[in-house]
N, C-alpha and C positions, 0 to 999 in steps of 0.2 A: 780278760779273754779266757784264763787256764779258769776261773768259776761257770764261764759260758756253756764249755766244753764237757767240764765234767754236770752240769745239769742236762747237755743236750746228750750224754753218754747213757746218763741215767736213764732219760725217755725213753730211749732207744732201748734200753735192758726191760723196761718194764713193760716196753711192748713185745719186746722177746721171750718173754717168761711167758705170757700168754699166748704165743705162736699168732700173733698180730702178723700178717701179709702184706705183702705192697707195701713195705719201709722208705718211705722219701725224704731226705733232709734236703731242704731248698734254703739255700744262705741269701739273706735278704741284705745285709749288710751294706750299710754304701750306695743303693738303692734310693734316687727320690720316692717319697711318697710311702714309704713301705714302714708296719708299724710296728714292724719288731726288727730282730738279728736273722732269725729263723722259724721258719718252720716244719712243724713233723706231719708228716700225714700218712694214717694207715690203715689197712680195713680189719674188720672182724667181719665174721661169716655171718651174724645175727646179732641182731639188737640185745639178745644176752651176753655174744662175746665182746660187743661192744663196752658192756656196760663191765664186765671183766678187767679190760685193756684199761679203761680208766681208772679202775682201782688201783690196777698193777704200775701202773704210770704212777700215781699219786703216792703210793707206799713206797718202791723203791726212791722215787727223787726225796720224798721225807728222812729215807733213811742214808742215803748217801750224803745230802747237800743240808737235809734240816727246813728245804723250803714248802714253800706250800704254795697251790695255786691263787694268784689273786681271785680271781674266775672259774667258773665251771659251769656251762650253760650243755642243755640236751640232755641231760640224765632221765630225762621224766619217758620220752620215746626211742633215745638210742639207738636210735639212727647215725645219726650226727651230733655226737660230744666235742666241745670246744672246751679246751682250756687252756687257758692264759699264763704263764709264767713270766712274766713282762716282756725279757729278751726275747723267749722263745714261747709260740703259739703253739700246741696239737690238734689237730685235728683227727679223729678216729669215727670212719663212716665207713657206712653195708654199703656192698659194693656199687649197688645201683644208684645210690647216691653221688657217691666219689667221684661216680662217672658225669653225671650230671652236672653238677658244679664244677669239674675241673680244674678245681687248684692248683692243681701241679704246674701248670703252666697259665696262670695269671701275671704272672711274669716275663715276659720274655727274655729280661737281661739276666734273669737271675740263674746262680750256679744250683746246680740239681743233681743230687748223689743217690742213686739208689742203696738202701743197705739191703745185705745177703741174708737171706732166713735162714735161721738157727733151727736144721733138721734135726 
């Protein structure tokens, strides 16, 4: 659990470093049906900040943890980047996306934390 953490701490930083909005961790854990521990979900203002936010994701947890995404799907439109870190999922989507889909609440059982943006 103390490697979960410090990878889903990481995500979390390296969407902070690129002022990523709308910070959600949603703990899936213990969940039927659910196919990870966690997941992150956050927006960028544009499919450039998007495409920013997943670099910054991927460099920081490289350099804190050593891991690397199994996955990495949406790069091409950046809109909506997925990637996979087994335990924990990211999703990083323009707002009108995020909206649409709804993730955040595909869950009802599931515990939902918003994190504070780092002004």
């Amino acid at each position: 659990m103390k490697e979960n953490n410090k990878l889903l701490q990481s995500i979390i930083e390296g969407i902070q470093e690129k002022k990523g909005k709308n910070i959600t961790q949603i703990q899936l854990k213990g969940i039927p049906g659910a196919i990870c521990d966690y997941f992150v979900i956050c927006e960028g203002n544009t499919p450039t900040q998007v495409s920013a936010l997943a670099e910054s994701v991927e460099e920081v947890v490289k350099r804190n943890t050593w891991e690397s995404p199994i996955r990495v799907q949406g790069k091409q439109r950046a809109e909506w980047i997925g990637m996979d870190y087994g335990t924990i999922i990211v999703h990083i989507f323009v707002p009108e996306l995020r909206h649409y889909y709804n993730l955040d609440h595909l869950w009802e059982d599931a515990s939902l934390e918003q994190v504070p943006a780092l002004d």
